[in-house]
Rosetta silent file (secondary structure, phi, psi, omega in degrees, C-alpha in Angstrom):
SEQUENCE: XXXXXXXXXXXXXXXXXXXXXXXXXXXXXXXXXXXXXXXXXXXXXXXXXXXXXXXXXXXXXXXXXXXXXXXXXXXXXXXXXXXXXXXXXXXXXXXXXXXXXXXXXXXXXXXXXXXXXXXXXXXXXXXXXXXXXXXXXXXXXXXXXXXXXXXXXXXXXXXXXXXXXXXXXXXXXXXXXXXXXXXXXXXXXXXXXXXXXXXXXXXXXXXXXXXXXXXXXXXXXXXXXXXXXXXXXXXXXXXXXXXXXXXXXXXXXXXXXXXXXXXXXXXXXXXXXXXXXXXXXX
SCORE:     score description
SCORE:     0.000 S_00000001
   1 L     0.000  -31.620 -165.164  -13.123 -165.892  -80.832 S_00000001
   2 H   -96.823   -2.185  139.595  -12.482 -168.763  -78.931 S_00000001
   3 H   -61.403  -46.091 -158.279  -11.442 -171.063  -82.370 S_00000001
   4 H   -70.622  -50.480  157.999   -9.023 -168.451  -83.064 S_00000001
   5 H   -21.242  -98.661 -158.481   -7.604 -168.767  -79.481 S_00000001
   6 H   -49.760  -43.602  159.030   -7.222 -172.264  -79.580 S_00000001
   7 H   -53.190  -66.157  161.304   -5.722 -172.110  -82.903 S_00000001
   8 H   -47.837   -1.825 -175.871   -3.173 -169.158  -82.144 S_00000001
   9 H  -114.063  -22.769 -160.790   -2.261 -170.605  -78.592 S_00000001
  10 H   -86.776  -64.381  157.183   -1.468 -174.200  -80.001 S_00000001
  11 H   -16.264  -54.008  160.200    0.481 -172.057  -83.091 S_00000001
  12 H   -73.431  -43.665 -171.346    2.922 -170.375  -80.464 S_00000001
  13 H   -66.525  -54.593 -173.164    3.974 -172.810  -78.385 S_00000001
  14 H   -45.459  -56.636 -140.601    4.744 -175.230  -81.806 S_00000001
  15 H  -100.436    3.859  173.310    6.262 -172.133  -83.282 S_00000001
  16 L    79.395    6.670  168.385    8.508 -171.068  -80.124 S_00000001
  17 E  -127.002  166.101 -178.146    7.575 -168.000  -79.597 S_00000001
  18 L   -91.279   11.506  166.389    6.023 -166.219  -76.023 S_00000001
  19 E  -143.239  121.068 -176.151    3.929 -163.283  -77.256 S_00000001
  20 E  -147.652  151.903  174.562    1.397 -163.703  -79.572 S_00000001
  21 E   -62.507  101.209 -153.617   -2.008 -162.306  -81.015 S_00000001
  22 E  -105.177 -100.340 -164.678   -4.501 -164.927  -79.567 S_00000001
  23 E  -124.444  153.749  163.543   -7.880 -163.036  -80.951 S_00000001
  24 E  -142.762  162.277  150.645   -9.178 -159.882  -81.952 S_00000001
  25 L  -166.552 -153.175 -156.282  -11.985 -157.859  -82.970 S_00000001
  26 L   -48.942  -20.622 -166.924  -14.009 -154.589  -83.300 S_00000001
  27 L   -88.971  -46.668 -164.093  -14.337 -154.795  -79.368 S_00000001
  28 L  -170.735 -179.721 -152.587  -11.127 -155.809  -78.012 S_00000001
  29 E  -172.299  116.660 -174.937   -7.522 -157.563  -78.753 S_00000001
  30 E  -117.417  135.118 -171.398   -6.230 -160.293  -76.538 S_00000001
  31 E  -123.084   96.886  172.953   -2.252 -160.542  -76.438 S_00000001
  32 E   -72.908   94.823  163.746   -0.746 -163.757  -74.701 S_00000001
  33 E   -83.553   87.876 -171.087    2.436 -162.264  -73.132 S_00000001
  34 L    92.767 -136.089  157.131    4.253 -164.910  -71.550 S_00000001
  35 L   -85.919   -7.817 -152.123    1.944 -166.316  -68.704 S_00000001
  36 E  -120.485  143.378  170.461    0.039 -163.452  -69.094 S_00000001
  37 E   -87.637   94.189 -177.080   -2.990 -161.814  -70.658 S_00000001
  38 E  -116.360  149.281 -169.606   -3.249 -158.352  -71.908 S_00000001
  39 E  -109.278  132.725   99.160   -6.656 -157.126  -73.221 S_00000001
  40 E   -85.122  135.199 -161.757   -7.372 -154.245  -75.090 S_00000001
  41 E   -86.050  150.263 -177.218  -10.391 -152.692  -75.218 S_00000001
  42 L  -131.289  113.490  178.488  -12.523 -150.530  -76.752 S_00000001
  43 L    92.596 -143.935 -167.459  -15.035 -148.591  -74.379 S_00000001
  44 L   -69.948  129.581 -174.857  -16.281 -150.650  -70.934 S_00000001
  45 L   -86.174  146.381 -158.493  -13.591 -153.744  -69.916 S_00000001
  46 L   -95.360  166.218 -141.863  -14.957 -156.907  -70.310 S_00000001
  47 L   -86.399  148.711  179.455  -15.866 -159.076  -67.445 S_00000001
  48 H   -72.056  -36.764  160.611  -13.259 -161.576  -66.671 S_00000001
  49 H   -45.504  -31.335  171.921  -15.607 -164.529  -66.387 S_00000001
  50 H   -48.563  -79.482 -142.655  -16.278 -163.502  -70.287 S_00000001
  51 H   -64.974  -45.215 -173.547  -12.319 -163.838  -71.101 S_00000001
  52 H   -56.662  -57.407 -179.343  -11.918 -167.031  -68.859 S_00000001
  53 H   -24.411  -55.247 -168.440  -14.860 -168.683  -70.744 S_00000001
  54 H   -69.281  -52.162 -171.120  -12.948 -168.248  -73.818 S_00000001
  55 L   -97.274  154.191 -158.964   -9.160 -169.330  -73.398 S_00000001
  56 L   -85.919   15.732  168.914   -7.334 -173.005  -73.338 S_00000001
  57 L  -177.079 -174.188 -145.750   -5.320 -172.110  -70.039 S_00000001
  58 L  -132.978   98.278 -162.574   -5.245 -170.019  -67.062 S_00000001
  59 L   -71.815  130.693 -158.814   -3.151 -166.734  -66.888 S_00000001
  60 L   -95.217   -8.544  150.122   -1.398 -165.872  -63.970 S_00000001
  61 L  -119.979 -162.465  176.515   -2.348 -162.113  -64.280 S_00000001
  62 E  -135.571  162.795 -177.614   -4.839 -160.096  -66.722 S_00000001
  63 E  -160.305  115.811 -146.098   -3.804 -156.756  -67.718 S_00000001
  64 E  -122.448  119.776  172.398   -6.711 -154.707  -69.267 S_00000001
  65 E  -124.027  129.355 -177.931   -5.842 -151.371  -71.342 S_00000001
  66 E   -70.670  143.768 -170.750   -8.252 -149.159  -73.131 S_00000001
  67 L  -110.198  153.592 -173.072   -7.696 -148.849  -76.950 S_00000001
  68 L  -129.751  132.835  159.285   -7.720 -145.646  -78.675 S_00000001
  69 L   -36.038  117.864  167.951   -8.002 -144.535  -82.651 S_00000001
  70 L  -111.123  115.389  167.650   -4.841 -143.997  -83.717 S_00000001
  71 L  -106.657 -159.579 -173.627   -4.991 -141.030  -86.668 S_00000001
  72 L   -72.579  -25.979 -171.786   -2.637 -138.352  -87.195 S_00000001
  73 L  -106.261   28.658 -178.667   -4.189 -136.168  -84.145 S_00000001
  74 L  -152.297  127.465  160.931   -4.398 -139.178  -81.360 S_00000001
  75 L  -124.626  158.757  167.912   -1.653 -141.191  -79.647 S_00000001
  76 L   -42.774  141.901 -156.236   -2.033 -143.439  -76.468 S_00000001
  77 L  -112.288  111.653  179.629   -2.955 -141.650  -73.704 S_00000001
  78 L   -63.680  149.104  166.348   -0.314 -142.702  -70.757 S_00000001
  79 L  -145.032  120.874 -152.974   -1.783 -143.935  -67.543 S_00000001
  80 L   -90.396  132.948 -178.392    1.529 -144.643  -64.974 S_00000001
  81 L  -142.120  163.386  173.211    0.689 -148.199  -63.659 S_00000001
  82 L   -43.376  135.480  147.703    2.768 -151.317  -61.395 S_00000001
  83 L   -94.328  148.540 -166.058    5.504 -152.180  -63.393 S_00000001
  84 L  -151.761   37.519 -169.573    5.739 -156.279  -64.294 S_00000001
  85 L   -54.815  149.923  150.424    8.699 -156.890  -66.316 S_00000001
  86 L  -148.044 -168.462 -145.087    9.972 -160.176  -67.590 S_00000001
  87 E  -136.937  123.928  170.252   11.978 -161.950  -69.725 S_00000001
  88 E  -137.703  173.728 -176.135   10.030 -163.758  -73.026 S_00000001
  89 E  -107.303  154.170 -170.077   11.525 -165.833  -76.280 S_00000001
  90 E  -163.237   95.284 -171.160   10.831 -164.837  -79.240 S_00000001
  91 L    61.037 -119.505  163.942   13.014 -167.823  -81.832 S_00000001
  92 L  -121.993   23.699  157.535   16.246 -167.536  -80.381 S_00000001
  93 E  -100.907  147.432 -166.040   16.180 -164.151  -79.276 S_00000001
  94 E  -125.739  146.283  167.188   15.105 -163.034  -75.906 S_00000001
  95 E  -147.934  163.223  172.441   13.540 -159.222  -74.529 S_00000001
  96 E   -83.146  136.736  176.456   12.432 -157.552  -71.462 S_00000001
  97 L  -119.001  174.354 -171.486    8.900 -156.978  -71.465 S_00000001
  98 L  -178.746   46.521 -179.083    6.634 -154.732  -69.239 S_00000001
  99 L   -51.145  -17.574 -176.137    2.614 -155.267  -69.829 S_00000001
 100 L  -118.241   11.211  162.606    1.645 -153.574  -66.565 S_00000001
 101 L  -119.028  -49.205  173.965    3.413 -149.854  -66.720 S_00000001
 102 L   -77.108  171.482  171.551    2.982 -149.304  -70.476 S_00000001
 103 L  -106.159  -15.417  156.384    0.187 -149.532  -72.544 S_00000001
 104 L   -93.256  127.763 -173.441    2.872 -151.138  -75.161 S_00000001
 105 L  -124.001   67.952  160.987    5.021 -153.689  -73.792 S_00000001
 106 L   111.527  -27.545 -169.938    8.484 -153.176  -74.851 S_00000001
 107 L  -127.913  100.878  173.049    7.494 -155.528  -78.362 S_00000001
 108 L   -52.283   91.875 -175.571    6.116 -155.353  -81.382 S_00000001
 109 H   -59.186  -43.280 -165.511    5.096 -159.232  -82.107 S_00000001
 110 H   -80.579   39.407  132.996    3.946 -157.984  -85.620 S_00000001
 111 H  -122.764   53.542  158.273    7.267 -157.414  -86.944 S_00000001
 112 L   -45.284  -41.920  165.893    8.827 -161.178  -85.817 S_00000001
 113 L  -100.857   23.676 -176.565    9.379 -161.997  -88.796 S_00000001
 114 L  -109.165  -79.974 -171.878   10.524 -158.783  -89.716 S_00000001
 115 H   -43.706  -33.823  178.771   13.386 -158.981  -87.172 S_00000001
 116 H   -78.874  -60.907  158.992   14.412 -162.381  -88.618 S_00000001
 117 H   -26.811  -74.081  170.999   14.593 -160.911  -91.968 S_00000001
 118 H   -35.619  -50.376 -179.222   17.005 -157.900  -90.331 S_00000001
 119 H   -82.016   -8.215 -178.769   19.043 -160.795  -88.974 S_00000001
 120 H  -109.195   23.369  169.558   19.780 -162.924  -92.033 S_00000001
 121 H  -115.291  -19.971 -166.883   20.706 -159.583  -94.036 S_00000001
 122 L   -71.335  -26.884 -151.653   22.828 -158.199  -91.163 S_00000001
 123 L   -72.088  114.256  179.785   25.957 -160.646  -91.510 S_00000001
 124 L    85.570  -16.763  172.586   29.412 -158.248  -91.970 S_00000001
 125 L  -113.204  157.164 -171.637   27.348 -154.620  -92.104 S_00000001
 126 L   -81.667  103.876 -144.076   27.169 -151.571  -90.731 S_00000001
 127 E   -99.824  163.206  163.330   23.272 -151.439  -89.696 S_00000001
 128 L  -143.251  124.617  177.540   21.763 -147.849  -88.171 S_00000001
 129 E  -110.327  115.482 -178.992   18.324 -148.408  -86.213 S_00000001
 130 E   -98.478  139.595  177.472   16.562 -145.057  -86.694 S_00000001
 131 L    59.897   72.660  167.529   13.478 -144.681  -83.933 S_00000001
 132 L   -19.830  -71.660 -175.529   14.862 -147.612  -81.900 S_00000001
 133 L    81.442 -120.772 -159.766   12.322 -148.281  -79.458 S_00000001
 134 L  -109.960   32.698  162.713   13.418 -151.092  -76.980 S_00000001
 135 L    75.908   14.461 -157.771   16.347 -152.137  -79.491 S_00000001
 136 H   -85.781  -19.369 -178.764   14.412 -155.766  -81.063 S_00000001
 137 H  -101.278   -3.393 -178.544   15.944 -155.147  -84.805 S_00000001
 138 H   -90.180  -22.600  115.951   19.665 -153.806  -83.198 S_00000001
 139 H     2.239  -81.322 -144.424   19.459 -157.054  -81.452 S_00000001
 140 H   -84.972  -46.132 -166.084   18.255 -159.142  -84.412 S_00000001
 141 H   -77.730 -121.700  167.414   20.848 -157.320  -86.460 S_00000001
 142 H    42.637 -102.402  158.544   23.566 -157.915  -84.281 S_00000001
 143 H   -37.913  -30.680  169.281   23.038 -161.784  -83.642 S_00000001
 144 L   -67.947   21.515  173.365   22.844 -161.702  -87.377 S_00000001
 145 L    74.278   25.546  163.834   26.765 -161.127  -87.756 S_00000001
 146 L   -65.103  118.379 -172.006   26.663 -157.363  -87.898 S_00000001
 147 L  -112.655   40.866 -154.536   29.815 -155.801  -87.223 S_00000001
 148 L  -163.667  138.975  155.107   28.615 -152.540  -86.708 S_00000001
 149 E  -145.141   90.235  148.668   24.866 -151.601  -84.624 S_00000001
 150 L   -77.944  169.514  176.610   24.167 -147.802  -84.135 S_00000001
 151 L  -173.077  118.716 -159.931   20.719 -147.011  -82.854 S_00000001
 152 E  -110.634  114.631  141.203   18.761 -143.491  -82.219 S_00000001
 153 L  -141.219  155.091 -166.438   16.037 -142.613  -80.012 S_00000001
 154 L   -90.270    7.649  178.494   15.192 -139.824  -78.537 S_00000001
 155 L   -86.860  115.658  141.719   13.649 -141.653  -75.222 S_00000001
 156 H   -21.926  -67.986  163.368   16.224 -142.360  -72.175 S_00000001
 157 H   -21.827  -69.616 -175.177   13.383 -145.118  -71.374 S_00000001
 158 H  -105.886   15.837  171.922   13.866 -147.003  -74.172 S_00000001
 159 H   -91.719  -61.171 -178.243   17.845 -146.584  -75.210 S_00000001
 160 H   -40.645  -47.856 -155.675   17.890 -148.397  -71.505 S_00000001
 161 H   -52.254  -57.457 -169.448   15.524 -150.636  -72.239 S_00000001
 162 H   -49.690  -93.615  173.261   17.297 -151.151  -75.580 S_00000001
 163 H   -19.304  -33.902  154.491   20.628 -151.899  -73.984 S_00000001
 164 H   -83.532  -22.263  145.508   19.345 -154.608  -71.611 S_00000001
 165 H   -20.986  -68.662 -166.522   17.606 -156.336  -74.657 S_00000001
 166 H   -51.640  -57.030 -171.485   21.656 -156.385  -75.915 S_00000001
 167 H   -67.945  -22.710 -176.672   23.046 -157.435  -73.118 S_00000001
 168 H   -77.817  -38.521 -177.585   20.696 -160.411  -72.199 S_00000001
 169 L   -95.840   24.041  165.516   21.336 -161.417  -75.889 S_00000001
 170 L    27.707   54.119 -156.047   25.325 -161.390  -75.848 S_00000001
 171 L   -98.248  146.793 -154.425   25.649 -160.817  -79.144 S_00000001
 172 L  -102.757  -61.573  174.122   29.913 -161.073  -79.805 S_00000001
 173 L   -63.975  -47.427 -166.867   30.975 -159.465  -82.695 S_00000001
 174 L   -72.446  118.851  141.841   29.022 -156.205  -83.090 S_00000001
 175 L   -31.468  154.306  165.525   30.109 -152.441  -82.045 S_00000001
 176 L  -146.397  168.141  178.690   27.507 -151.216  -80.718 S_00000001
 177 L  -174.951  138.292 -158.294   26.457 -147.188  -79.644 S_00000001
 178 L   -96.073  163.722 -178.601   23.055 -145.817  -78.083 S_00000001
 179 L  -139.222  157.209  164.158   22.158 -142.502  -79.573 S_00000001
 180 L  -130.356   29.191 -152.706   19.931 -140.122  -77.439 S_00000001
 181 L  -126.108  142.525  147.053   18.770 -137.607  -80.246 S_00000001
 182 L   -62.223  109.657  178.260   15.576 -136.803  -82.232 S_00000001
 183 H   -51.337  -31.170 -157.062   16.084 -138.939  -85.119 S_00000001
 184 H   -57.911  -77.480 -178.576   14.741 -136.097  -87.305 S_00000001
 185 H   -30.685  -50.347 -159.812   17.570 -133.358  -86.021 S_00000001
 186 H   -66.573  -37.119  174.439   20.180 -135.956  -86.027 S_00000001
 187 H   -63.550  -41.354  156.591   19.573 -136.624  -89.816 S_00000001
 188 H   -15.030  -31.740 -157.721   19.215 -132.727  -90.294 S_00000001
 189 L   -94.782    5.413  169.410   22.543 -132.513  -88.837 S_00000001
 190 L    61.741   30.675  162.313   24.136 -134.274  -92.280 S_00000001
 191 L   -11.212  154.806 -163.410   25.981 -137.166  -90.223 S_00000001
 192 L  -123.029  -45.882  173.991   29.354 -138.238  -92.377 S_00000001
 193 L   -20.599  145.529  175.163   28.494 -142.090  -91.048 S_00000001
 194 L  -125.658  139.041  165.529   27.592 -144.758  -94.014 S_00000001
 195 E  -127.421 -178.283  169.383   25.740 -147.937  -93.082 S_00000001
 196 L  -132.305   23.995  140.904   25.052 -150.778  -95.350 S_00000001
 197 L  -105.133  135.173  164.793   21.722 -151.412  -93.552 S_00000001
 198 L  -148.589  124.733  173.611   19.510 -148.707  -92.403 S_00000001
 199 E  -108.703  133.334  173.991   16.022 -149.993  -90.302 S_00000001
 200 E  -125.689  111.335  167.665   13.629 -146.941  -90.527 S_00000001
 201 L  -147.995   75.117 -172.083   10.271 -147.943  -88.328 S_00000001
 202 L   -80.866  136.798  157.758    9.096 -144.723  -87.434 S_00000001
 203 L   -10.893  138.981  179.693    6.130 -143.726  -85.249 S_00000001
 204 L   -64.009  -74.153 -164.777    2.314 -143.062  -87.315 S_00000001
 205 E  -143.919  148.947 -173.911    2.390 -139.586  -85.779 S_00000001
 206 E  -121.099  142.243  151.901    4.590 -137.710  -83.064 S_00000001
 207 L  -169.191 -159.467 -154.869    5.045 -134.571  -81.311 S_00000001
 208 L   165.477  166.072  170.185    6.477 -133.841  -77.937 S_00000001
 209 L   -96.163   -1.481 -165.301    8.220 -130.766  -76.048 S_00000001
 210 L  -134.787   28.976  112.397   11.725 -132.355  -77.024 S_00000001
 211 L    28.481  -47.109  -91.068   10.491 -131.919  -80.194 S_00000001
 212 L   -44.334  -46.752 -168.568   11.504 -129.156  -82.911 S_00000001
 213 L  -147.783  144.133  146.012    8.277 -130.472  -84.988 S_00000001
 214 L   -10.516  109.499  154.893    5.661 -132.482  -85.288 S_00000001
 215 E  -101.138  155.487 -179.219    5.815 -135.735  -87.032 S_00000001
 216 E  -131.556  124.226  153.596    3.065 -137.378  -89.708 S_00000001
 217 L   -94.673   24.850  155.068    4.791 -140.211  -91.969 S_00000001
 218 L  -109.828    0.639  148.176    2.610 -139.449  -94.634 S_00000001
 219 L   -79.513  -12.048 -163.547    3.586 -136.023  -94.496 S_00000001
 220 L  -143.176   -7.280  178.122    7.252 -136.353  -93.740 S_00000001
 221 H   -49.920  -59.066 -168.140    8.315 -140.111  -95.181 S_00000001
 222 H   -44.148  -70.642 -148.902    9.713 -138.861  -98.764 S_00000001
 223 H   -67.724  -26.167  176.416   12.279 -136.038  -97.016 S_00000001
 224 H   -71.983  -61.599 -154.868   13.132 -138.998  -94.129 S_00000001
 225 H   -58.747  -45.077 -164.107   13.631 -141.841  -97.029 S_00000001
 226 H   -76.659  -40.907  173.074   15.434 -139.400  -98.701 S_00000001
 227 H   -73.878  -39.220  160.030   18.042 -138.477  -96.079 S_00000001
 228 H   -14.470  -67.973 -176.912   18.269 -142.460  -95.150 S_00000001
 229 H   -74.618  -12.519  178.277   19.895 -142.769  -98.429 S_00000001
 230 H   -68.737    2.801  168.725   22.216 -140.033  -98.429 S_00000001
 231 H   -97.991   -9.770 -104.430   24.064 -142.430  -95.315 S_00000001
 232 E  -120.640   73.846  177.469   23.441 -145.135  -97.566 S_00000001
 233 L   -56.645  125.699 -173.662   27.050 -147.204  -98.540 S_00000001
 234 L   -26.916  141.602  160.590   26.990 -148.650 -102.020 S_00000001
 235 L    83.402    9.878 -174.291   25.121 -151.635 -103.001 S_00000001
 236 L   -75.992 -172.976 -167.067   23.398 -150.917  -99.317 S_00000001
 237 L  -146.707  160.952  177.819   19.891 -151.765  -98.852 S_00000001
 238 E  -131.596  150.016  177.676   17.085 -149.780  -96.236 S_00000001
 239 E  -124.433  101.465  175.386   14.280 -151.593  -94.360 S_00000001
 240 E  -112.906  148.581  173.919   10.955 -149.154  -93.894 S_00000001
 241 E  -150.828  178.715 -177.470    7.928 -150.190  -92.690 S_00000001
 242 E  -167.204  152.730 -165.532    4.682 -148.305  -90.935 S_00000001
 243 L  -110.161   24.042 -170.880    1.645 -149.442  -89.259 S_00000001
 244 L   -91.109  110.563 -142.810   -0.190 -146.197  -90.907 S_00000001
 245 L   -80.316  -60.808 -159.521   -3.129 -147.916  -92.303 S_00000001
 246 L   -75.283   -4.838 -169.206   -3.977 -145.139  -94.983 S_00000001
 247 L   -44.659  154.189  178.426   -0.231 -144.829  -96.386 S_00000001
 248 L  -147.744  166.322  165.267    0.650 -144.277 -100.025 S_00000001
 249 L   -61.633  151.018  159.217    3.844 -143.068 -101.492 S_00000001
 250 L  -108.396  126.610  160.655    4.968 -139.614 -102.505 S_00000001
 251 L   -66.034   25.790  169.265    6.167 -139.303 -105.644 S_00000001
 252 L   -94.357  -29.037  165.068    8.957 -137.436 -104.418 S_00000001
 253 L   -24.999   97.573  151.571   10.678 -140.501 -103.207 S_00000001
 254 L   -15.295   83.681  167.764   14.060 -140.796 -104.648 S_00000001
 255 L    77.112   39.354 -173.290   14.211 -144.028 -107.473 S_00000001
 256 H   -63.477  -46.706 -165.615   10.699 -145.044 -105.729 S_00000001
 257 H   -93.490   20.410  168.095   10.650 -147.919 -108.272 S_00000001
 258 H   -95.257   10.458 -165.773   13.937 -149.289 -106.654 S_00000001
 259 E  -107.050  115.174  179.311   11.615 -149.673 -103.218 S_00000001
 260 E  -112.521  172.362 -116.589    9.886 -153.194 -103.485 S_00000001
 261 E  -115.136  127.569  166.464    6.723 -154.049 -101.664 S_00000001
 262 L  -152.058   63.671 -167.281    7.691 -157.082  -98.913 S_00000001
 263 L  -104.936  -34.378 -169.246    4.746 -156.944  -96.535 S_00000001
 264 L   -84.014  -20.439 -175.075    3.618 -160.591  -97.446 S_00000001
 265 L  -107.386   -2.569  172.731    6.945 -161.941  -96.629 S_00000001
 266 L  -100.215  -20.421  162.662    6.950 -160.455  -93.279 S_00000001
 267 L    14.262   76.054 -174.340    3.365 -161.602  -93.076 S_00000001
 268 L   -97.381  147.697  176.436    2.494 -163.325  -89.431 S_00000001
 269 L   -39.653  -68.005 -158.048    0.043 -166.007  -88.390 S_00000001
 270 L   -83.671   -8.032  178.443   -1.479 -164.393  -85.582 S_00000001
 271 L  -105.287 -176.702 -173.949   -1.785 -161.220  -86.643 S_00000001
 272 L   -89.367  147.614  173.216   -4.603 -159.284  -89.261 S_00000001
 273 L   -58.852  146.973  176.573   -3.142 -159.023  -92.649 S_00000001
 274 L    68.862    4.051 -175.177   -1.316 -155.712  -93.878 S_00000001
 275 L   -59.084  -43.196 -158.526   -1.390 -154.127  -90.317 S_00000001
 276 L  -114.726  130.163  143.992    2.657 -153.532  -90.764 S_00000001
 277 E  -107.907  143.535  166.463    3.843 -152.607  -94.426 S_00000001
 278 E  -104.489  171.056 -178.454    7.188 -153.139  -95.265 S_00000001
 279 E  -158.824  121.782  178.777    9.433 -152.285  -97.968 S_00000001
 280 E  -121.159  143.282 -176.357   12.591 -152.732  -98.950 S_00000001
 281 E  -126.343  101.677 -163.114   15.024 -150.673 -101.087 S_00000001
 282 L  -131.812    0.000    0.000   18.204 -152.341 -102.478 S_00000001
């Protein structure tokens, strides 16, 4: 572990950005946030003298979270903790971060180059960010000359979140309007809106009280994919991607051999290969 450290901490700083995968395995997964160190673990947390042993510099907190399977019938398990928010870089984009209340914090490193993609495709169209989260591709899109940004989630949390993410990155040009809905209903609900973008990066598995149903994307991608394109403005293009390990296709997919395979070009250093697949359909 402690090559891959030194390789992956020397990798970020040269490459400019502040959150990165530093090492992982079957046991745990160390995430350089910032100044900061978040560990996750699997089982009993390992002794800090351990972690110190290991890493090129000296963190000014640790932040230790237990890791869980995630299949279709287990999501993270909340545990309300100190909040510890900051500000990190990530190229020339910046987000609010929050490693000590969540067990996620606020960023997905492993789609970085996913987000860069979103921004050099964005320039003059009307994007839609379907499951938002904390707003890093309406952002991305945005700075990328989008003159248009909708974005839907059904969390309060993270449409704020999302919204200071915008505002810290002053992006000029772009409309932009928060959504508050269950993506699922809101497509249900046959919107008349067109984009000429659409980022779909929906959750492994869902459920909730505020809810109608349950989601699985390997049970439910084909009928979401499919309403994506009915908003879909000619010659537009959709960006899907899923961290669902076991996924495959449904042959139900609408023109499934217009969807090509771009997981390699979103590809990142620090992270294990294929964790995120992507796709794009244009």
């Amino acid at each position: 572990m402690k090559d891959q450290i030194k390789k992956n901490f020397a990798w970020a700083q040269k490459e400019g950005v502040d959150v990165c995968l530093l090492a992982y395995d079957d046991r745990m997964s160390l995430l350089k946030v910032g100044s900061c160190l978040v560990v996750y673990h699997v089982g009993s947390r390992p002794e800090l003298d351990y972690l110190t042993s290991l890493l090129t510099w000296n963190p000014e907190r640790f932040f230790f979270k237990e890791r869980y399977p995630q299949d279709a019938h287990c999501q993270y398990r909340a545990r309300p903790q100190e909040s510890y928010g900051f500000w990190v870089k990530e190229y020339d984009l910046k987000f609010w971060v929050d490693p000590g209340q969540y067990h996620d914090i606020g960023l997905f490193a492993d789609q970085r180059k996913a987000r860069q993609l979103i921004k050099a495709l964005s320039d003059g169209k009307r994007v839609l960010n379907l499951f938002c989260y904390t707003g890093g591709f309406s952002v991305a899109a945005a700075l990328g000359g989008a003159r248009l940004v909708k974005s839907v989630d059904l969390s309060e949390t993270y449409l704020l979140w999302a919204r200071k993410n915008w505002e810290a990155n002053r992006p000029a040009a772009a409309r932009d309007f928060w959504l508050k809905r269950d993506v699922l209903e809101w497509l249900r609900s046959l919107p008349s809106d067109r984009f000429d973008l659409i980022i779909v990066d929906p959750p492994t598995y869902s459920s909730g009280k505020k809810m109608r149903q349950n989601w699985d994307i390997q049970k439910d991608h084909a009928w979401l994919l499919r309403s994506c394109q009915r908003l879909l403005a000619p010659n537009g293009s959709i960006y899907f991607s899923t961290h669902a390990s076991a996924f495959h296709w449904d042959s139900s997919v609408p023109e499934i051999s217009r969807w090509k395979d771009i997981t390699e070009q979103i590809q990142t250093e620090d992270f294990p290969r294929n964790l995120v697949k992507a796709y794009i359909y244009q």
